[in-house]
PyMOL Python script that loads the backbone (N, CA, C, O; Angstrom):
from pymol import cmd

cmd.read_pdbstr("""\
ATOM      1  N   UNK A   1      25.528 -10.747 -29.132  1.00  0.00           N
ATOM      2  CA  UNK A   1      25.304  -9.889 -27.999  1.00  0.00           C
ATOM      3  C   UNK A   1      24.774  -8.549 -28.519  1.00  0.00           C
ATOM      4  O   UNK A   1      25.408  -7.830 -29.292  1.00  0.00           O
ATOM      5  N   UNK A   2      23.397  -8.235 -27.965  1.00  0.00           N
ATOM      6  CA  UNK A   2      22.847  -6.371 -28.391  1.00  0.00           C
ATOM      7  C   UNK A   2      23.749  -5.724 -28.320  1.00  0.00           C
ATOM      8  O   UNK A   2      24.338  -5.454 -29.367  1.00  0.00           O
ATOM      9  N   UNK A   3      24.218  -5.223 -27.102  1.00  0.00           N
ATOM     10  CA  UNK A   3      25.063  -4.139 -26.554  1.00  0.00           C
ATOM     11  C   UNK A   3      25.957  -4.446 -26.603  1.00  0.00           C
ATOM     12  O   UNK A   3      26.520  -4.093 -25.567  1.00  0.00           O
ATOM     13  N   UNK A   4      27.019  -5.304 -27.624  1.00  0.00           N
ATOM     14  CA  UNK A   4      28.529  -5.459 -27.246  1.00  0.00           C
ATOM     15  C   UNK A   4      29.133  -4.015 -27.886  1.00  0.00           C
ATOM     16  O   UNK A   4      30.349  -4.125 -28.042  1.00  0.00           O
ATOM     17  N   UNK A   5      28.722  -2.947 -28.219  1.00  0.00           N
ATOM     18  CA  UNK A   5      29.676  -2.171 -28.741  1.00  0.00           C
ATOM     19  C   UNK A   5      29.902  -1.091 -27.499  1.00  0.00           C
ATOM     20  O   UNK A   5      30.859  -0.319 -27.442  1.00  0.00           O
ATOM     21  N   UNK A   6      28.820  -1.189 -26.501  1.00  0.00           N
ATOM     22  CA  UNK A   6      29.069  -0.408 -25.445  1.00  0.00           C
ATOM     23  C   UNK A   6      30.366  -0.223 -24.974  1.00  0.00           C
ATOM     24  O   UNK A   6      30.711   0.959 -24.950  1.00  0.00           O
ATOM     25  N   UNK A   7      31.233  -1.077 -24.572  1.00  0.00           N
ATOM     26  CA  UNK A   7      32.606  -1.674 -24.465  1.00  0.00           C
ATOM     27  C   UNK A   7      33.390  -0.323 -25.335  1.00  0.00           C
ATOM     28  O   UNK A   7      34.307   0.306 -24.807  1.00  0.00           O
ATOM     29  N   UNK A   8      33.080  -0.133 -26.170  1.00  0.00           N
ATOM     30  CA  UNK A   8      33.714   1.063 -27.153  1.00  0.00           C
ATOM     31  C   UNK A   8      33.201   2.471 -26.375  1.00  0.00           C
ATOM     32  O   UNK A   8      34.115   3.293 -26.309  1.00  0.00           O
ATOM     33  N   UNK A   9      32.330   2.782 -25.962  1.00  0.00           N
ATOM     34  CA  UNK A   9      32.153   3.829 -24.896  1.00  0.00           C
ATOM     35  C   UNK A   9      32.561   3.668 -23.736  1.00  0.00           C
ATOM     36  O   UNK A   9      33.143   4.676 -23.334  1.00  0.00           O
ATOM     37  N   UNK A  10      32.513   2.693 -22.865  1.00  0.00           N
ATOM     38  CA  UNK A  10      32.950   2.789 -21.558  1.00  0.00           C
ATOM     39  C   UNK A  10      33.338   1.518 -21.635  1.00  0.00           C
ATOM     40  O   UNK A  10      32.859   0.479 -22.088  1.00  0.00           O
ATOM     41  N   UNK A  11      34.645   1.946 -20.903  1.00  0.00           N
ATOM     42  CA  UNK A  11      35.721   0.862 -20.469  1.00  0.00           C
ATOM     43  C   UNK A  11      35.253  -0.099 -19.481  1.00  0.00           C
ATOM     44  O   UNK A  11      34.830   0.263 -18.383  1.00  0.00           O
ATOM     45  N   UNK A  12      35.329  -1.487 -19.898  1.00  0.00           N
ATOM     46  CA  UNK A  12      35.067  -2.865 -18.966  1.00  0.00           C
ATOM     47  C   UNK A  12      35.818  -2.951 -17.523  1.00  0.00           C
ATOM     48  O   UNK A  12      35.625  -3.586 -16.486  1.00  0.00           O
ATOM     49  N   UNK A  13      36.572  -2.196 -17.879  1.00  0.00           N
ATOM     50  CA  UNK A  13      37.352  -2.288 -15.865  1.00  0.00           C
ATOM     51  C   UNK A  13      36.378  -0.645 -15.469  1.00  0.00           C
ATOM     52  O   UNK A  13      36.644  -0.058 -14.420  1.00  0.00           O
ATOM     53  N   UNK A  14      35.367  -0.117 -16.374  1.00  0.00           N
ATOM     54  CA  UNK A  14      34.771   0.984 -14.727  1.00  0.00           C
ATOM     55  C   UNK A  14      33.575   0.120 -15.066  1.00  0.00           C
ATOM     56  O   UNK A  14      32.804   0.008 -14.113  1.00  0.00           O
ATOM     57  N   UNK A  15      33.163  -0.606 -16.313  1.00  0.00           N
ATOM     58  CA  UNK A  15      31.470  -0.701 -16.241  1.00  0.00           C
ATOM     59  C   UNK A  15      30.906  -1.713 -15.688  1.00  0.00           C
ATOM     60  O   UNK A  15      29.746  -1.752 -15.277  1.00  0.00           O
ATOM     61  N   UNK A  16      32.101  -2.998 -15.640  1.00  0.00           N
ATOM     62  CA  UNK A  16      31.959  -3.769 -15.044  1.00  0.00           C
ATOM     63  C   UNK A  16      31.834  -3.972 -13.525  1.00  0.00           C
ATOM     64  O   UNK A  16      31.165  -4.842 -12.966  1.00  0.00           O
ATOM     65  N   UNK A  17      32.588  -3.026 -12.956  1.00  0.00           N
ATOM     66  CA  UNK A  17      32.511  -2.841 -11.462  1.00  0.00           C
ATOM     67  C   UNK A  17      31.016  -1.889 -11.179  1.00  0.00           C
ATOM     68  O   UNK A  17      30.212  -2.364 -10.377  1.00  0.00           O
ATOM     69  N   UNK A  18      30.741  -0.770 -11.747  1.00  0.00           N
ATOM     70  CA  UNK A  18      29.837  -0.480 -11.767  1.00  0.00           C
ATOM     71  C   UNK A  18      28.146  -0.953 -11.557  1.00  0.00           C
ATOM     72  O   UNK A  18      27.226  -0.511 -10.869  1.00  0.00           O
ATOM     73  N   UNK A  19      28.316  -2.329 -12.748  1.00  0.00           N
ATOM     74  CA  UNK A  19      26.914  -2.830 -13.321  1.00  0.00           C
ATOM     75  C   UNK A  19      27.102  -3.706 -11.952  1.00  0.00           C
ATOM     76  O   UNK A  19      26.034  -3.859 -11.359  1.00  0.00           O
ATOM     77  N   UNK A  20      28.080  -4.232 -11.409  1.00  0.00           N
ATOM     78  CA  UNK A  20      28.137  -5.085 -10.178  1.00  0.00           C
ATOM     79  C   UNK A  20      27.918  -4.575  -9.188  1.00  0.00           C
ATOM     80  O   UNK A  20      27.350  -5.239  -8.321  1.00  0.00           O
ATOM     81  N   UNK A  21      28.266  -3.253  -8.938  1.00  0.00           N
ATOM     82  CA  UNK A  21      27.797  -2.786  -7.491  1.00  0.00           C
ATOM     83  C   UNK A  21      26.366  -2.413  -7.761  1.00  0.00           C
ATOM     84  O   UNK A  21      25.570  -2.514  -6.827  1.00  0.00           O
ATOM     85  N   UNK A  22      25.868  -1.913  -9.163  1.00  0.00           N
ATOM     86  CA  UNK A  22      24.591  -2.020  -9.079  1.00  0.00           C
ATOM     87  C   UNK A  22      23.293  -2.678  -8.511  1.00  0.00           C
ATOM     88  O   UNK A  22      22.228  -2.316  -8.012  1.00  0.00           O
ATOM     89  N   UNK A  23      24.165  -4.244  -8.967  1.00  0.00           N
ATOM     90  CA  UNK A  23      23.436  -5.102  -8.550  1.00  0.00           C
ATOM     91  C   UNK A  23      23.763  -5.892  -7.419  1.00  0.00           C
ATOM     92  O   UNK A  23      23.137  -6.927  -7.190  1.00  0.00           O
ATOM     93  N   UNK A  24      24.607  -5.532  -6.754  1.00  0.00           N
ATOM     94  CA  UNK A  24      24.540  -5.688  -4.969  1.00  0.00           C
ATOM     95  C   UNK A  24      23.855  -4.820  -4.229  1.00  0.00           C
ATOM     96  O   UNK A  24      23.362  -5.116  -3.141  1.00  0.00           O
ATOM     97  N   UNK A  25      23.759  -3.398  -4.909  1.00  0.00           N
ATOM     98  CA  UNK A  25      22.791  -2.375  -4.240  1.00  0.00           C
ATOM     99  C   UNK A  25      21.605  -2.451  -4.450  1.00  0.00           C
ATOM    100  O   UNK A  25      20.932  -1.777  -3.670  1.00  0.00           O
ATOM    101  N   UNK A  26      20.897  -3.169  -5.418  1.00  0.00           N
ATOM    102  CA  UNK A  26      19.692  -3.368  -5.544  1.00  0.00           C
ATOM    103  C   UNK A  26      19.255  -5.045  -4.724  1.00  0.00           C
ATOM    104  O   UNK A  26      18.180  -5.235  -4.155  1.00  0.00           O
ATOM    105  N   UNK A  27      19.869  -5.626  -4.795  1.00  0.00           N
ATOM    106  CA  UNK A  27      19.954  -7.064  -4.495  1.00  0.00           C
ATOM    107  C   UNK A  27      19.737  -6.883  -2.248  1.00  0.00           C
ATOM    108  O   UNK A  27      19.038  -7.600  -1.533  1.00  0.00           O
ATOM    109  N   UNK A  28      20.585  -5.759  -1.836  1.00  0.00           N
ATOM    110  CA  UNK A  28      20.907  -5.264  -0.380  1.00  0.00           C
ATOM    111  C   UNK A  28      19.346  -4.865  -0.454  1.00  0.00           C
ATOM    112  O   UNK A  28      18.429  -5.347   0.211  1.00  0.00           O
ATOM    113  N   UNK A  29      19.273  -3.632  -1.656  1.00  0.00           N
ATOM    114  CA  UNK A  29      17.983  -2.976  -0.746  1.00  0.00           C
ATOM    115  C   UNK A  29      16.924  -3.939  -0.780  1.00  0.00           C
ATOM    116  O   UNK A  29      16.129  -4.034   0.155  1.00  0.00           O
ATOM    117  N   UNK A  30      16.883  -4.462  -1.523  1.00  0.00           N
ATOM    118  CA  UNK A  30      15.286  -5.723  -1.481  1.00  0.00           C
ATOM    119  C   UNK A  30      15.322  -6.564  -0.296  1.00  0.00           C
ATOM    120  O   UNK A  30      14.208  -7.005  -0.014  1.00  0.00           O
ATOM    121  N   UNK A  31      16.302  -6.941   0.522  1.00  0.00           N
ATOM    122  CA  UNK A  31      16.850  -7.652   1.196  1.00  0.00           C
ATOM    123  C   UNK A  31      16.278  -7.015   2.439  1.00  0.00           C
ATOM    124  O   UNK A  31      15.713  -7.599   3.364  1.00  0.00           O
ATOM    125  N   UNK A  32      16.506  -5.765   2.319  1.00  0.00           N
ATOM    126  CA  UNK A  32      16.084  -4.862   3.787  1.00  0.00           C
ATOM    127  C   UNK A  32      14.749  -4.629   3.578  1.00  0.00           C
ATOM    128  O   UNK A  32      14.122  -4.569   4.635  1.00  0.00           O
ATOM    129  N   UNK A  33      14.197  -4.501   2.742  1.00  0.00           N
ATOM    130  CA  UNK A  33      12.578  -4.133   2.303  1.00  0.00           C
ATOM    131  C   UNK A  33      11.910  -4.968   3.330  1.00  0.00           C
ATOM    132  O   UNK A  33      11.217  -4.660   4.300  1.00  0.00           O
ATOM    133  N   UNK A  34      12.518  -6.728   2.598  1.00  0.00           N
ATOM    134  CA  UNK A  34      11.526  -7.609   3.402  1.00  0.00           C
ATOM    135  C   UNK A  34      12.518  -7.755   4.600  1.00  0.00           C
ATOM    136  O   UNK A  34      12.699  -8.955   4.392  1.00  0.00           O
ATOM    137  N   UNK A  35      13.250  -7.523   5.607  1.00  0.00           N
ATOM    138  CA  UNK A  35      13.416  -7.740   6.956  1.00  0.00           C
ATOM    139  C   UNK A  35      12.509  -6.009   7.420  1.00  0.00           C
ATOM    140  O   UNK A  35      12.350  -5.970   8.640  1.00  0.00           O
ATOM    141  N   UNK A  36      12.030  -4.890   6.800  1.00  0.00           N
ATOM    142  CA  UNK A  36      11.707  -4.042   7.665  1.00  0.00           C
ATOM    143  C   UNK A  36      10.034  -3.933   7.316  1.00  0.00           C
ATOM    144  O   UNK A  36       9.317  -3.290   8.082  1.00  0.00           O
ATOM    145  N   UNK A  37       9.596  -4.446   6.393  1.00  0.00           N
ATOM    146  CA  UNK A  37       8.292  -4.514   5.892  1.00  0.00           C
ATOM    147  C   UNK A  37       7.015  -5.691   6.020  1.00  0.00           C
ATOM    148  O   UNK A  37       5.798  -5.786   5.863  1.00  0.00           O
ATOM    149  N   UNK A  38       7.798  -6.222   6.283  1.00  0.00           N
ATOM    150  CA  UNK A  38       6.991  -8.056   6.569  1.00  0.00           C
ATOM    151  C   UNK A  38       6.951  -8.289   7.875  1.00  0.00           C
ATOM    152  O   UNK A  38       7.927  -7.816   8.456  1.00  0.00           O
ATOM    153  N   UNK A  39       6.104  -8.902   8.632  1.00  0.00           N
ATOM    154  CA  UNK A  39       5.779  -9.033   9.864  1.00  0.00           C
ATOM    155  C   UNK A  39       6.306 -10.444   9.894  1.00  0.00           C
ATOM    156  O   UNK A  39       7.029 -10.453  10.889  1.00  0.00           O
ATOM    157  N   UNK A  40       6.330 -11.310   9.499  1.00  0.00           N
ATOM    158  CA  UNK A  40       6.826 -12.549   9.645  1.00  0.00           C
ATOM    159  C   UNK A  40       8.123 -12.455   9.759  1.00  0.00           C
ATOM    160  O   UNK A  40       8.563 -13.146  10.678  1.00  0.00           O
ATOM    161  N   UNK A  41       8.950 -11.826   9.136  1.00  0.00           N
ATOM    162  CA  UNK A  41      10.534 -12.592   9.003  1.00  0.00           C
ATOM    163  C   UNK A  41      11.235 -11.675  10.393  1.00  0.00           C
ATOM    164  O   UNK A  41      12.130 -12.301  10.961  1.00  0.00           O
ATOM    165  N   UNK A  42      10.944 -10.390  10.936  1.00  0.00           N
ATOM    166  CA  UNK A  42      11.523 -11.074  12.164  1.00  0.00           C
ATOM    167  C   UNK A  42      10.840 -11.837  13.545  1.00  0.00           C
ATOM    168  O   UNK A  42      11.205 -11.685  14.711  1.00  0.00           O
ATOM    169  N   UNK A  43       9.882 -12.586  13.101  1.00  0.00           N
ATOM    170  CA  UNK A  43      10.131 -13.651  14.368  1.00  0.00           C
ATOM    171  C   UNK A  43      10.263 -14.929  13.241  1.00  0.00           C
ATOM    172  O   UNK A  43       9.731 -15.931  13.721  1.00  0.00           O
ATOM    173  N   UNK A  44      10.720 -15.132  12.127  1.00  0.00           N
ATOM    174  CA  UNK A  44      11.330 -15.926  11.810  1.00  0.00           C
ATOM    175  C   UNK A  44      12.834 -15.903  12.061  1.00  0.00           C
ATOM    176  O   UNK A  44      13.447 -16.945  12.293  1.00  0.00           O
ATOM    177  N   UNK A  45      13.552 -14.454  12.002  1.00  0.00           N
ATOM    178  CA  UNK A  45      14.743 -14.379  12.378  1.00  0.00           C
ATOM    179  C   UNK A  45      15.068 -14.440  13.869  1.00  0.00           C
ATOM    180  O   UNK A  45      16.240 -14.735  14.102  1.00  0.00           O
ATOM    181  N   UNK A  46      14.134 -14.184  15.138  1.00  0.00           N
ATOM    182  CA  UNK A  46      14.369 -14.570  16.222  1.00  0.00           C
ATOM    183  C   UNK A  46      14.588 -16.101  16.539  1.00  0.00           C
ATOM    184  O   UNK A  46      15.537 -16.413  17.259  1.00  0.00           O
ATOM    185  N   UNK A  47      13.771 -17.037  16.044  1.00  0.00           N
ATOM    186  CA  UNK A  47      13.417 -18.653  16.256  1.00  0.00           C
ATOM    187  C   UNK A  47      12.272 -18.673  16.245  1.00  0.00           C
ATOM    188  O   UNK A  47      11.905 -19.844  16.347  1.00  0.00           O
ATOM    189  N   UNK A  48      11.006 -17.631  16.135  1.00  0.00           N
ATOM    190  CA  UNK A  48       9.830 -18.190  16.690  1.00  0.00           C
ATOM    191  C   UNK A  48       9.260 -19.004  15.742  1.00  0.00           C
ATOM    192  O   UNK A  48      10.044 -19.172  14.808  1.00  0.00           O
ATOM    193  N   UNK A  49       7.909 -19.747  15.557  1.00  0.00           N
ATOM    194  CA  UNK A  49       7.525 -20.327  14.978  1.00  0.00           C
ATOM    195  C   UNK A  49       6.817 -19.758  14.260  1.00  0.00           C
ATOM    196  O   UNK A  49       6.276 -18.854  14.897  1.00  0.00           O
ATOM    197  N   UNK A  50       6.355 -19.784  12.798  1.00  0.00           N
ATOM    198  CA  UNK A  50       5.330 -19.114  11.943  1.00  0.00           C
ATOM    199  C   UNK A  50       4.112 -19.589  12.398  1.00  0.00           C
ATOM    200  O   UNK A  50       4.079 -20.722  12.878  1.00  0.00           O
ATOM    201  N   UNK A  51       2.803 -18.723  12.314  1.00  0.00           N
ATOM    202  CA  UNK A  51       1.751 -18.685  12.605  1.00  0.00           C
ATOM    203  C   UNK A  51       0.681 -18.071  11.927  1.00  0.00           C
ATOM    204  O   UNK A  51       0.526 -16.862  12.095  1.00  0.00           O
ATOM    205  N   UNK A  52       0.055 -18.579  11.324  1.00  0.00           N
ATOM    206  CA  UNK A  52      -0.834 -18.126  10.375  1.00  0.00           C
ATOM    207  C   UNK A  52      -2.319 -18.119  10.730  1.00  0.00           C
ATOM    208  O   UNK A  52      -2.550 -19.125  11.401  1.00  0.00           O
ATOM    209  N   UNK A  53      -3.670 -17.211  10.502  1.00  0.00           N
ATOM    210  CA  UNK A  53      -4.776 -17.313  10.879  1.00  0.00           C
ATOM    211  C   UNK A  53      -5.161 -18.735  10.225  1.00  0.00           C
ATOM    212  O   UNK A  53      -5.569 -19.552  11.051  1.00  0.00           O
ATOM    213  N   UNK A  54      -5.106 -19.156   8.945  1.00  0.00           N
ATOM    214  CA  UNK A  54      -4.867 -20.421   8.632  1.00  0.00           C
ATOM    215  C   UNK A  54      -4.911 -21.316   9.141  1.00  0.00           C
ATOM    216  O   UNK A  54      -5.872 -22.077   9.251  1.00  0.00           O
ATOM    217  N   UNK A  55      -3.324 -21.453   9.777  1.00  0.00           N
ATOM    218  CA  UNK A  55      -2.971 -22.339  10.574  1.00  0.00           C
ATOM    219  C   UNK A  55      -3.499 -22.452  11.747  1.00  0.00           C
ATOM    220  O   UNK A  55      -3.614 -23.611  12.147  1.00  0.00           O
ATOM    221  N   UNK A  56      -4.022 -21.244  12.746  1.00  0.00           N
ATOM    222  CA  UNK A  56      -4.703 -21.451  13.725  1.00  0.00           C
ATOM    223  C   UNK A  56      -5.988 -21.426  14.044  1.00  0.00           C
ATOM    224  O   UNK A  56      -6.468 -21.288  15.169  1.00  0.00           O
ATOM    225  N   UNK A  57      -6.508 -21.555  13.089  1.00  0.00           N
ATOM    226  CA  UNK A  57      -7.765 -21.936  12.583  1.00  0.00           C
ATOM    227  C   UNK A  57      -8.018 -23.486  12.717  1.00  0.00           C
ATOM    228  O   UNK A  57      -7.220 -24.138  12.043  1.00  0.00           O
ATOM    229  N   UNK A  58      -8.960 -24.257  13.442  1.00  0.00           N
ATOM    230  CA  UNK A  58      -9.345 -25.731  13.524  1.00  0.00           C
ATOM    231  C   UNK A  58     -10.535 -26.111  12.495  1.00  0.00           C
ATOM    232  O   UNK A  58     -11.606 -25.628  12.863  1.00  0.00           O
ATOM    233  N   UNK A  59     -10.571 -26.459  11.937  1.00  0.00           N
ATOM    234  CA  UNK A  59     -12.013 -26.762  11.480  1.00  0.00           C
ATOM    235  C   UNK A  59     -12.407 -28.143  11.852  1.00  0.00           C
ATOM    236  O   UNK A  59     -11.687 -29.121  12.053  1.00  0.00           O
ATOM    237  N   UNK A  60     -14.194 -27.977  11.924  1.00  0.00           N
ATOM    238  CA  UNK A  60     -14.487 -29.068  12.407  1.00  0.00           C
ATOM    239  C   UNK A  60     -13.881 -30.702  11.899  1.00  0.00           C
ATOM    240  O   UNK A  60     -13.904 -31.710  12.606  1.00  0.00           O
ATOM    241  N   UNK A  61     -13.419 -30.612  10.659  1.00  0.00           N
ATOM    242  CA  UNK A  61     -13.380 -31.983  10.196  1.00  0.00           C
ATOM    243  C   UNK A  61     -11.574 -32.047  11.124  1.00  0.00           C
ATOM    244  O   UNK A  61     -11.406 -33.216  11.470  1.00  0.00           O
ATOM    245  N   UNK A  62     -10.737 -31.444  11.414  1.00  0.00           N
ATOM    246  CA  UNK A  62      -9.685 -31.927  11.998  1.00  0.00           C
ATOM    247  C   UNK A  62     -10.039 -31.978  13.453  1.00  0.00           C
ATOM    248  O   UNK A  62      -9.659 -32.958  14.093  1.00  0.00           O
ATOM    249  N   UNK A  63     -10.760 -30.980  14.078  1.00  0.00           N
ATOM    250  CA  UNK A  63     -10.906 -31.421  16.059  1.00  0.00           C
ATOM    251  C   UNK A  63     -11.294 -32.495  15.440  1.00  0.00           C
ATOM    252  O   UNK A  63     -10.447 -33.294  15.841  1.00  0.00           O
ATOM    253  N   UNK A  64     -12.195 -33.262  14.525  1.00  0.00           N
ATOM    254  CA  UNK A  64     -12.901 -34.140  15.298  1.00  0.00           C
ATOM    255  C   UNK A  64     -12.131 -35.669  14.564  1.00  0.00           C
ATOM    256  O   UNK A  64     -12.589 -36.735  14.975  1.00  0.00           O
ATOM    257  N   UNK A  65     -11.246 -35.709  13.743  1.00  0.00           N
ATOM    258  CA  UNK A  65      -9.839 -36.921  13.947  1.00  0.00           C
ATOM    259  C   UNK A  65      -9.473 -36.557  14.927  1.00  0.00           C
ATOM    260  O   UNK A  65      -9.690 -37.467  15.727  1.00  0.00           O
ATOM    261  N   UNK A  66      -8.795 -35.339  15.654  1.00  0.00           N
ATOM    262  CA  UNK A  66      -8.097 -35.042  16.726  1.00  0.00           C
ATOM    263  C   UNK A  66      -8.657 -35.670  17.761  1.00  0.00           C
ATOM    264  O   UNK A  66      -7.800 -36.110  18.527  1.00  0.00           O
ATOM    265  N   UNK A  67     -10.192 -35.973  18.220  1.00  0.00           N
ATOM    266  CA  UNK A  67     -10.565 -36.736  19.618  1.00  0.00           C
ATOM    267  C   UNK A  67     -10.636 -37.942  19.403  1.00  0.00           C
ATOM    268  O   UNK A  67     -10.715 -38.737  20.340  1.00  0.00           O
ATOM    269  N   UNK A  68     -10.619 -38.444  17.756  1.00  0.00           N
ATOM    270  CA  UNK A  68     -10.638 -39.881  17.315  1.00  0.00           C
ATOM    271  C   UNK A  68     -12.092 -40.254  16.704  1.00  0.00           C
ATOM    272  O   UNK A  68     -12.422 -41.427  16.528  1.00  0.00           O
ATOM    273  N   UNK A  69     -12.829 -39.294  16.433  1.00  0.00           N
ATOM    274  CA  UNK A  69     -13.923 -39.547  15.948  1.00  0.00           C
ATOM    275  C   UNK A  69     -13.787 -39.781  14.151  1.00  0.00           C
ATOM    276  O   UNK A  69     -12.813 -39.472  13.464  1.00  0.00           O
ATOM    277  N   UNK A  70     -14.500 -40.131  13.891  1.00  0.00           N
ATOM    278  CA  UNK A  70     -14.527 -39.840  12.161  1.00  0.00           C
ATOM    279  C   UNK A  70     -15.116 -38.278  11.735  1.00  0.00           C
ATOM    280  O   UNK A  70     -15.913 -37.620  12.404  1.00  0.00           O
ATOM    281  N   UNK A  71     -14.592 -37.942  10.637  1.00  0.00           N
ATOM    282  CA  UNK A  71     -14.824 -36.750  10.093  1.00  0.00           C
ATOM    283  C   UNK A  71     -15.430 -36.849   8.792  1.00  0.00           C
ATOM    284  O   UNK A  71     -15.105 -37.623   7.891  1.00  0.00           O
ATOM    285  N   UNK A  72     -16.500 -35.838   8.787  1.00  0.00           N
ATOM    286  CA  UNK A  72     -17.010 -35.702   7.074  1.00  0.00           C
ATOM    287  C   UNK A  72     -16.419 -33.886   6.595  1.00  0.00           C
ATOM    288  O   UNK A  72     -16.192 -32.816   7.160  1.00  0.00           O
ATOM    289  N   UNK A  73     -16.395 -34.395   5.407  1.00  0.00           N
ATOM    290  CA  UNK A  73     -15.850 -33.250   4.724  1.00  0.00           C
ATOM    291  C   UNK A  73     -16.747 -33.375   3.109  1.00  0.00           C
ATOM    292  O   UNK A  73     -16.953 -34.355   2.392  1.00  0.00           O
ATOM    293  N   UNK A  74     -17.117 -31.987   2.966  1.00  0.00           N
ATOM    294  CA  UNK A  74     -17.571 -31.667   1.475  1.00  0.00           C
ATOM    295  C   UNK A  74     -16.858 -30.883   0.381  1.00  0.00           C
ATOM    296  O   UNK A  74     -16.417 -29.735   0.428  1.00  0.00           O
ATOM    297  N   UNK A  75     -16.847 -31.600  -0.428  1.00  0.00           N
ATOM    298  CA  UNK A  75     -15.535 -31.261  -1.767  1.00  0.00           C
ATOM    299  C   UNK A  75     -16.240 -30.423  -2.363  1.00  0.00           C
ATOM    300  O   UNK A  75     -17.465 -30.362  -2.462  1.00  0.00           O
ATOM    301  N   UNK A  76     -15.117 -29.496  -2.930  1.00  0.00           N
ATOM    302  CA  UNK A  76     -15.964 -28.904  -4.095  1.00  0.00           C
ATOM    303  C   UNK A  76     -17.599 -28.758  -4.924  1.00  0.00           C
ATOM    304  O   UNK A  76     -18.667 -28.146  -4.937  1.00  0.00           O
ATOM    305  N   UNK A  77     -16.874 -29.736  -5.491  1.00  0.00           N
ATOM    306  CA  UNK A  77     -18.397 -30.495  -6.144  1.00  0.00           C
ATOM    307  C   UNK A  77     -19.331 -30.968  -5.792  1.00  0.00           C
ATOM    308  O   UNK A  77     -19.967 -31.676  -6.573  1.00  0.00           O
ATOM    309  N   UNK A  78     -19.865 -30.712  -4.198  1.00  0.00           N
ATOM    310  CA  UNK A  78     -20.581 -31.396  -3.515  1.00  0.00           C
ATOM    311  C   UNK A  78     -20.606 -32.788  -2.610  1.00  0.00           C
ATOM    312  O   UNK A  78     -21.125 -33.034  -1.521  1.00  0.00           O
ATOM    313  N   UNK A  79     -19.853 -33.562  -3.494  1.00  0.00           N
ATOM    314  CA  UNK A  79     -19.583 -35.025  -2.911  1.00  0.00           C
ATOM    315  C   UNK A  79     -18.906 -34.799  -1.337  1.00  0.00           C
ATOM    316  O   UNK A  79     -17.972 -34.090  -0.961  1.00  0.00           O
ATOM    317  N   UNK A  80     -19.895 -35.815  -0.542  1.00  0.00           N
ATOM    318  CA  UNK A  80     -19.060 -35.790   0.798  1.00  0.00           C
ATOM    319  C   UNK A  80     -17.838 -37.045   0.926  1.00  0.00           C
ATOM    320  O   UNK A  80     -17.684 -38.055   0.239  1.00  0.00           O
ATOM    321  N   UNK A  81     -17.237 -36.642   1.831  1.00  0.00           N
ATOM    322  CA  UNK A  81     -15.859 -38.020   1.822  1.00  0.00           C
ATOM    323  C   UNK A  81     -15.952 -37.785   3.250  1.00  0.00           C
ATOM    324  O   UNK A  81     -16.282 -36.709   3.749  1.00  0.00           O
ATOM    325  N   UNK A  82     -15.524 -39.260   4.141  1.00  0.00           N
ATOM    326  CA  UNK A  82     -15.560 -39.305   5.465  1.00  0.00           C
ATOM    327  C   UNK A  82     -14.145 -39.917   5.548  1.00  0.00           C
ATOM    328  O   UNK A  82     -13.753 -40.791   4.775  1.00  0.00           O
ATOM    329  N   UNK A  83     -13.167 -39.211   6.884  1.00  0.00           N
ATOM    330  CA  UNK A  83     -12.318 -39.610   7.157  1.00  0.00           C
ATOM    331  C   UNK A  83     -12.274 -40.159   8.409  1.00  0.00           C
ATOM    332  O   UNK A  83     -13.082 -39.940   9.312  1.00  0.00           O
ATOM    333  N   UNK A  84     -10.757 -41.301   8.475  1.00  0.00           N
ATOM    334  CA  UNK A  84     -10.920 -41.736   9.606  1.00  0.00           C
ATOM    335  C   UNK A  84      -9.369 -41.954  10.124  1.00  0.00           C
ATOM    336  O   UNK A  84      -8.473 -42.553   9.529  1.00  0.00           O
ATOM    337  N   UNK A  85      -9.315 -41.324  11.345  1.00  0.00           N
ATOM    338  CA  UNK A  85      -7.187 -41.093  11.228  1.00  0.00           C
ATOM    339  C   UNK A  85      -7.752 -42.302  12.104  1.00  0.00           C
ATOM    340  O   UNK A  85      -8.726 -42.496  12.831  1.00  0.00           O
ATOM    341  N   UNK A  86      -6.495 -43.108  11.605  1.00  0.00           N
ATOM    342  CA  UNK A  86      -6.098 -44.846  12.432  1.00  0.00           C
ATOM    343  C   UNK A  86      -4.460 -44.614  12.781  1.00  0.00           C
ATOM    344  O   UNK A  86      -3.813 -45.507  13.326  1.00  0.00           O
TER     345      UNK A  86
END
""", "prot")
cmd.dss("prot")
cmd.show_as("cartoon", "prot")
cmd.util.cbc("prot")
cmd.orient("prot")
């Protein structure tokens, strides 16, 4: 252990309670950061559903499984692939 001689400066019944409330007070404030800083977590904490521009975003290759048509899609690399939801 680096620091075991610390113990010889400060006593394990204050440093120990100490280094622990430390780290409940740091552990609390991060905790509140993201419930007062993030737009998502409270309507995750109400029930609502997450919603992302992402997510509400359609692109053509899903409307068009969605009406039952086949879909093409282009990969990366150029290659096309056609899907077909059954």
């Amino acid at each position: 252990m680096n620091n075991a001689k610390i113990w010889l400066v400060v006593k394990p019944n204050v440093g120990l309670p100490f280094f622990l409330g430390a780290v409940t007070v740091i552990a609390i404030s991060v905790h509140l950061a993201v419930m007062e800083y993030t737009v998502w977590y409270s309507a995750y904490w109400n029930g609502s559903a997450a919603t992302t521009e992402a997510a509400a975003v359609q692109t053509p290759a899903i409307r068009d499984l969605a009406s039952g048509q086949p879909a093409t899609i282009v990969m990366p690399d150029g290659r096309t692939a056609q899907l077909v939801y059954k």
